[in-house]
N, C-alpha and C positions, 0 to 999 in steps of 0.2 A: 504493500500500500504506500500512495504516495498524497500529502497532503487531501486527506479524501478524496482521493479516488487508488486506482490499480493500473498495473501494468498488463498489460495483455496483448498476446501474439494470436496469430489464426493462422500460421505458417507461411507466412509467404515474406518472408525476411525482414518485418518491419515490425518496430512495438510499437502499441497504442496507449491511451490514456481513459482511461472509461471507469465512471463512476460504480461504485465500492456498492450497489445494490445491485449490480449485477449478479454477484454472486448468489443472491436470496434466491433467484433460479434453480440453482443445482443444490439445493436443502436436501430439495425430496426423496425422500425412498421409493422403491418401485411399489410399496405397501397406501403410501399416500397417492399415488399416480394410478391405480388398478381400476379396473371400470367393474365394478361391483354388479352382481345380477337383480333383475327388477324382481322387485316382487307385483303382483297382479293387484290392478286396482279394483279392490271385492268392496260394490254396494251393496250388495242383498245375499247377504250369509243365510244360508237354509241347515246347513249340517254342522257337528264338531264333533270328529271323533278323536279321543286322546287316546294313548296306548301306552302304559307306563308300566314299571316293576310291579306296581300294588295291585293293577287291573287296568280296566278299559271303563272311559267315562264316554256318553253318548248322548248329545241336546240337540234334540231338532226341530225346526220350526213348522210348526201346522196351522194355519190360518182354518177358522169353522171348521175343527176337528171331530168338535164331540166327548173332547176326552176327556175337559172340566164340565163342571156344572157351569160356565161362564168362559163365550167365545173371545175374553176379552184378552185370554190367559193364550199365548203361542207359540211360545218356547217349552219342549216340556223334555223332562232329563227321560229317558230309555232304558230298560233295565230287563233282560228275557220278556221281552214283548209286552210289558207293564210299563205305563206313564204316566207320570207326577208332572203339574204343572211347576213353572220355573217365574218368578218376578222377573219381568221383561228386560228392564233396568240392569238387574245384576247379571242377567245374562248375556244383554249384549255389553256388557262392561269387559267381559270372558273373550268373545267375538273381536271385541277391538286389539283386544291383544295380539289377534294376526293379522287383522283386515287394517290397523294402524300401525304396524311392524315395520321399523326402518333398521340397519346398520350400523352398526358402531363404530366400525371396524373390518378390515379382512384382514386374518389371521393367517391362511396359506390360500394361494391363488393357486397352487394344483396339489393335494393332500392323496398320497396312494392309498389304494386298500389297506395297506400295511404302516398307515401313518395315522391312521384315523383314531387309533386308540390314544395315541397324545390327547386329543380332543372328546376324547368319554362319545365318541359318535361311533365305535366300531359296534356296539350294544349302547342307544341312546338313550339317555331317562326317559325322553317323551317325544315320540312320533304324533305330531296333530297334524289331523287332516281335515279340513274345512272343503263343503262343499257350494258354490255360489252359480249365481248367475253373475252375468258381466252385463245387463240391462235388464230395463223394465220389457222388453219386447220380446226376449230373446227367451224360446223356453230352451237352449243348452243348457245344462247342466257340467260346469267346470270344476276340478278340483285343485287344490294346492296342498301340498306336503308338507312339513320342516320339521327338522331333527334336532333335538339338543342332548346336548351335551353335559360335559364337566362344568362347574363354575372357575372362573380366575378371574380374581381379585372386583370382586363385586358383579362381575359380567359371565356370561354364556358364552357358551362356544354353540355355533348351530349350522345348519344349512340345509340346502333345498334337498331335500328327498333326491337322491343320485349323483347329484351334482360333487362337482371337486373340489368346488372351494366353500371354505370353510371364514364364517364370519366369529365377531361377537356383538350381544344383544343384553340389555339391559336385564343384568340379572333378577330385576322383579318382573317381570315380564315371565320369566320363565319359572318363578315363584306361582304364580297364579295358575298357571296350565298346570305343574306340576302336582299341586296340591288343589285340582277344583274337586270340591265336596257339594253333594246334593243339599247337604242342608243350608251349606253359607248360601246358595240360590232361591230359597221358597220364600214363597212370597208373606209379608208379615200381616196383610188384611186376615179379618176374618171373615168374611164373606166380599166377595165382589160381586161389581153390581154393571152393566152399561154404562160406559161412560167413564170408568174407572176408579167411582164411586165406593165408597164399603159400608157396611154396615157390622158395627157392633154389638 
C-alpha cells in the first residue's frame, strides 16, 4: 500500500496505482459466492408429513370435511385413519416453517454419500414432506422434501431431499418440526361456532 491506495500489475510490464478497496473484491470465499438452491414458492400447503426417530407426524388440510362437529376446523392431525381437529393458527404457524424456509448458509456445495454423516443427514432427525399447490387454478399437486440434520452451534444442517448440497437453517426452525406434538396444536375453544365464534 501506498498513501491509500496499492500497487498493482495485470502483466503487461507496467505498475499501476489503484485504490486500496479494490481488494474488498477478493474477500470472498467460494462459500459466500455459491448460488444456493431455490426453495419452491408454496401458497396453499395441503399436506405435512414429518418422519422422525420417535415416529411419523401427519396434518392435512380438508376444507367441509365432516370430521368436526364445525367446518370451520381444516387442519386436522392423522393418526391410522383417525382425525382430531388442529387450531388453524398453530398449525399453519408449523406450515410456515417450510413454506417461509430461507438459508443461512451452505455448508458443502457437493457432500458425497460418504460425507453426509458429518452433517447427521446420512440417517436424518426429520425428513418433512409438504404437499402444495403452486396456484389457486392449478389442481397439480407438488411436493417438496428436506432433510435435517445434526445441530452446530445454534443452526441445522439440512437439504433438499437428494440433492448435494448441504445448507444450515435456523436451528428453531428445526426445533418445531422436530418436536411437533398433537396436543401443543388443538384448539383451546370449547365449542366452535361459524364465524369463528365459541361458546362457553
Amino acid at each position: 500500500s501506498l498513501g491509500g491506495e496499492q500497487y498493482l500489475s495485470i502483466g503487461d510490464g507496467n505498475v499501476y496505482l489503484v485504490g486500496t478497496d479494490l481488494m474488498s473484491a477478493f474477500t470472498s470465499d467460494l462459500y459466500d459466492l455459491v448460488q444456493m438452491e431455490q426453495i419452491p414458492s408454496i401458497t396453499q400447503a395441503l399436506d405435512l408429513s414429518l418422519q422422525t426417530e420417535s415416529g411419523s407426524v401427519h396434518l392435512t388440510y380438508q376444507e367441509d370435511s365432516g370430521l368436526a362437529y364445525s367446518d370451520e376446523y381444516v387442519w386436522f392431525w392423522e393418526e391410522q385413519g383417525s382425525y382430531t381437529a388442529l387450531d388453524t393458527e398453530l398449525t399453519e404457524d408449523i406450515m410456515d416453517q417450510i413454506t417461509m424456509l430461507t438459508w443461512l448458509s451452505c455448508a458443502d456445495y457437493y457432500a458425497e454419500e460418504d460425507e453426509l454423516a458429518q452433517y447427521g443427514l446420512d440417517t436424518p432427525a426429520c425428513v418433512a414432506t409438504i404437499q402444495y399447490k403452486d396456484s389457486d387454478t392449478s389442481e397439480d399437486l407438488l411436493s417438496f422434501t428436506i432433510e435435517l440434520g445434526q445441530y452446530s452451534d445454534g443452526n441445522c444442517f439440512a437439504r433438499i431431499a437428494g440433492s448435494s448440497m448441504v445448507y444450515t437453517i435456523d436451528g428453531a426452525i428445526a426445533d418445531s418440526l422436530l418436536y411437533t406434538e398433537r396436543d401443543n396444536l388443538l384448539p383451546d375453544e370449547v365449542l366452535l361456532v361459524a364465524g369463528g365464534a365459541s361458546h362457553e
